[in-house]
Residue frames as qw, qx, qy, qz and C-alpha x, y, z in Angstrom:
[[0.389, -0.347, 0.844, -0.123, 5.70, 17.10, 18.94],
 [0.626, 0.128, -0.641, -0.425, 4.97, 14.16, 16.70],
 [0.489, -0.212, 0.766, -0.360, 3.00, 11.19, 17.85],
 [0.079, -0.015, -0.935, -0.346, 1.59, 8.35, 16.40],
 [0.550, -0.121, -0.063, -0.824, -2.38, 8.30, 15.35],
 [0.534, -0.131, 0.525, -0.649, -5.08, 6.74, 17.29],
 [0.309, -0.065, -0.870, -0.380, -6.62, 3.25, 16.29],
 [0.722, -0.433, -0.092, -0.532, -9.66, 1.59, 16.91],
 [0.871, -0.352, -0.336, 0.069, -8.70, -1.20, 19.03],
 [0.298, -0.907, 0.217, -0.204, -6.00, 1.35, 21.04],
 [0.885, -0.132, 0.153, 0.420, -3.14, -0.78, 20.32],
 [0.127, -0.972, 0.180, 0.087, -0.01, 1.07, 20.75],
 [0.838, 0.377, -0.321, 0.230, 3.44, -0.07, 18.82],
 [0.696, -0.539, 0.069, 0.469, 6.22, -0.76, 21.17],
 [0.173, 0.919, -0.309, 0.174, 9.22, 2.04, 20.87],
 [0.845, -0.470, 0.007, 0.255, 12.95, 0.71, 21.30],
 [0.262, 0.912, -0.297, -0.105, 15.27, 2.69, 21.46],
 [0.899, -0.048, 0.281, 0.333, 18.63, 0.62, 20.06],
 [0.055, -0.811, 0.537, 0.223, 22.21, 1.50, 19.61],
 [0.986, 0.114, 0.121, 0.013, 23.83, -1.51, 17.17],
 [0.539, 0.562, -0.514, 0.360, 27.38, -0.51, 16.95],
 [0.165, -0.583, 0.597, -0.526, 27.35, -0.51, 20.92],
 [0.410, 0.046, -0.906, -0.099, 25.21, -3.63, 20.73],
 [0.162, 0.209, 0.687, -0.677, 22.36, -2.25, 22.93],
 [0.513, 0.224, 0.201, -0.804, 18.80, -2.32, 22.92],
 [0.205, 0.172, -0.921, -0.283, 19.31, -5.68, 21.14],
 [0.111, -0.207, -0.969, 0.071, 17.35, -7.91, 23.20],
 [0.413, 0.540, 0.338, -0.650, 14.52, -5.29, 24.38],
 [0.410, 0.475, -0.121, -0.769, 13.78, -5.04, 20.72],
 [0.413, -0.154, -0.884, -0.156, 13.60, -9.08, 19.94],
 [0.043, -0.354, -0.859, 0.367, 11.49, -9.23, 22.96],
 [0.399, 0.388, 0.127, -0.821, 9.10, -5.86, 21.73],
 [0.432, 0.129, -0.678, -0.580, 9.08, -7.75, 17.98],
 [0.225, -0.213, -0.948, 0.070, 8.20, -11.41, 20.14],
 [0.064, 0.466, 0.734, -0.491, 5.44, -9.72, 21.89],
 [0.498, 0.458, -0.102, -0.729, 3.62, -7.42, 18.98],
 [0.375, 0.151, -0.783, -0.473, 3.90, -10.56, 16.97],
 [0.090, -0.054, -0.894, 0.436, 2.20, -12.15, 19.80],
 [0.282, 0.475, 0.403, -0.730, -0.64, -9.53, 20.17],
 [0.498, 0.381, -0.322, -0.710, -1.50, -9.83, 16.52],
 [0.461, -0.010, -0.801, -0.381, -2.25, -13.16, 16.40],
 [0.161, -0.307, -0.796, 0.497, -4.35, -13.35, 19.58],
 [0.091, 0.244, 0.077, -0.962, -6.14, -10.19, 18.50],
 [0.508, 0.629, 0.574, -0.128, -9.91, -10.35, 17.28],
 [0.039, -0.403, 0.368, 0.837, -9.40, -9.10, 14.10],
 [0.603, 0.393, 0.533, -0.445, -12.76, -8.93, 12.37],
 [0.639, 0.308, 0.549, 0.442, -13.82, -10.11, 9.09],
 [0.422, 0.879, 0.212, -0.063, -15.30, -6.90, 7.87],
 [0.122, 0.892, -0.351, -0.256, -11.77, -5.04, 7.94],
 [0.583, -0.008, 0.714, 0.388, -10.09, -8.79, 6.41],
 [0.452, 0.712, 0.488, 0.224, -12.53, -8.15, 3.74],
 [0.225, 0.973, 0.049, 0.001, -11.07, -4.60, 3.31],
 [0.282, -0.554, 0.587, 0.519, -7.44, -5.26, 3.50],
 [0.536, 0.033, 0.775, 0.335, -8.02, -7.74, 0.86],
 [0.442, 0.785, 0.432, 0.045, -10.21, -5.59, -1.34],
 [0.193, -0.859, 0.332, 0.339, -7.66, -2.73, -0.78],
 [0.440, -0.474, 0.644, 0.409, -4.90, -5.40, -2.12],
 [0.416, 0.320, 0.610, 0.594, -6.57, -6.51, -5.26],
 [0.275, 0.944, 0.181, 0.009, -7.48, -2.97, -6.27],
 [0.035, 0.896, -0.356, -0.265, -3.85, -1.61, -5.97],
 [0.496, -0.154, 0.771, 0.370, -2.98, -5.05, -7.94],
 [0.561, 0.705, 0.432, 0.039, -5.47, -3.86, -10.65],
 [0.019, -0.952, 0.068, 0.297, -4.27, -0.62, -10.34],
 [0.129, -0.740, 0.469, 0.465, -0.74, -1.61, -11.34],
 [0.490, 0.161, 0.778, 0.359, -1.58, -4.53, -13.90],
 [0.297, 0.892, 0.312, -0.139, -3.92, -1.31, -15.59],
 [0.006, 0.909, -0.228, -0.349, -1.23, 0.73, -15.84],
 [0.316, -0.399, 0.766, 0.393, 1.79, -1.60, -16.80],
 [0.499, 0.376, 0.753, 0.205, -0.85, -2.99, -19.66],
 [0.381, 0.884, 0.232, -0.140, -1.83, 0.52, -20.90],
 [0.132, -0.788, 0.474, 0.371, 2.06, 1.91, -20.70],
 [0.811, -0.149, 0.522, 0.216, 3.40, -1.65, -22.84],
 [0.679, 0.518, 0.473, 0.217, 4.33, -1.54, -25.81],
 [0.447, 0.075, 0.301, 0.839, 6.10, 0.55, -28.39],
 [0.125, 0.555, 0.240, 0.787, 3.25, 2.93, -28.87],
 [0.424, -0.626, -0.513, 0.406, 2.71, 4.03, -24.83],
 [0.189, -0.260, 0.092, 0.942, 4.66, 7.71, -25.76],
 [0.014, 0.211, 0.693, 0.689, 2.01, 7.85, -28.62],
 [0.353, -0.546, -0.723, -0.235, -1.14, 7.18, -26.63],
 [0.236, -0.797, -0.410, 0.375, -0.40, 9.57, -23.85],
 [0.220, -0.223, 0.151, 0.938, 0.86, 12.54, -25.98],
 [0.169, -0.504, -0.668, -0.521, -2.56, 11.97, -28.00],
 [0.331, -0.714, -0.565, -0.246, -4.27, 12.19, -24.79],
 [0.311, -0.595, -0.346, 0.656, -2.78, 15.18, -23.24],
 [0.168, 0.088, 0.376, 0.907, -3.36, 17.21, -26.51],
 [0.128, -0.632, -0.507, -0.572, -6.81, 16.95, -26.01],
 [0.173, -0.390, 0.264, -0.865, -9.27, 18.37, -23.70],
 [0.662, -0.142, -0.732, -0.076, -10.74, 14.76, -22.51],
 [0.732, -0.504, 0.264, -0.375, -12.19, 14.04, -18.72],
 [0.230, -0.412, 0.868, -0.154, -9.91, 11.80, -17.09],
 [0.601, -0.075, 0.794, -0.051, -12.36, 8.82, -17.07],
 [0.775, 0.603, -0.033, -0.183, -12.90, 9.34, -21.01],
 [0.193, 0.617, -0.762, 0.038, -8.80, 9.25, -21.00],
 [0.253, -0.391, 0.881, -0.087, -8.82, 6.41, -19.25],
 [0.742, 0.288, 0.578, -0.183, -11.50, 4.18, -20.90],
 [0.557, 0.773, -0.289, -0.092, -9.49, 5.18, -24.02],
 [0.046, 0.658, -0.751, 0.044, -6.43, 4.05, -22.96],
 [0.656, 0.016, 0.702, -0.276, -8.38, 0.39, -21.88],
 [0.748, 0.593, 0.228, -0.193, -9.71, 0.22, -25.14],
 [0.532, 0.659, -0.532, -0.007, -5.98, 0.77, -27.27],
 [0.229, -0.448, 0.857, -0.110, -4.33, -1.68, -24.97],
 [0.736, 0.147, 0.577, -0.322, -6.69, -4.37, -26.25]]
């Protein structure tokens, strides 16, 4: 049986079930949205885990400005065919690849 995993503050997402060609479960499920939107902005929601969404968000913005700067350009095919020929450690590959995108 599948269930949904445990949090720390034991908040539990509302479940509606809704039928939209028969036009049920309409309103239960504006009133589940009006009241989770409700609990999340009343909720204590410390800083420490603010501070980690927000670190989360600019690492997977590095993450893809890294890539989309290493891939650019006309010679991206070039630089990763180089560096699967060799026999390089990933974080030598990748401080190579930092270094030709410059």
């Amino acid at each position: 049986m599948l269930s949904l995993s445990g949090r720390l503050d034991e908040w539990q997402p509302l479940i509606v079930k809704t039928v939209a060609i028969d036009n049920k479960g309409i309103d239960e499920l504006a009133t589940a949205i009006a009241r989770t939107r409700e609990a999340q902005q009343t909720a204590d929601v410390g800083s420490e885990r603010k501070r980690a969404i927000a670190r989360w968000r600019i690492l997977e913005l590095l993450r893809e400005r890294l890539v989309a700067d290493t891939l650019s350009g006309d010679s991206a095919a070039e630089k990763l065919d180089r560096l699967a020929g060799g026999r390089r450690q990933q974080n030598s590959a990748i401080r190579i690849l930092r270094w030709m995108s410059y």
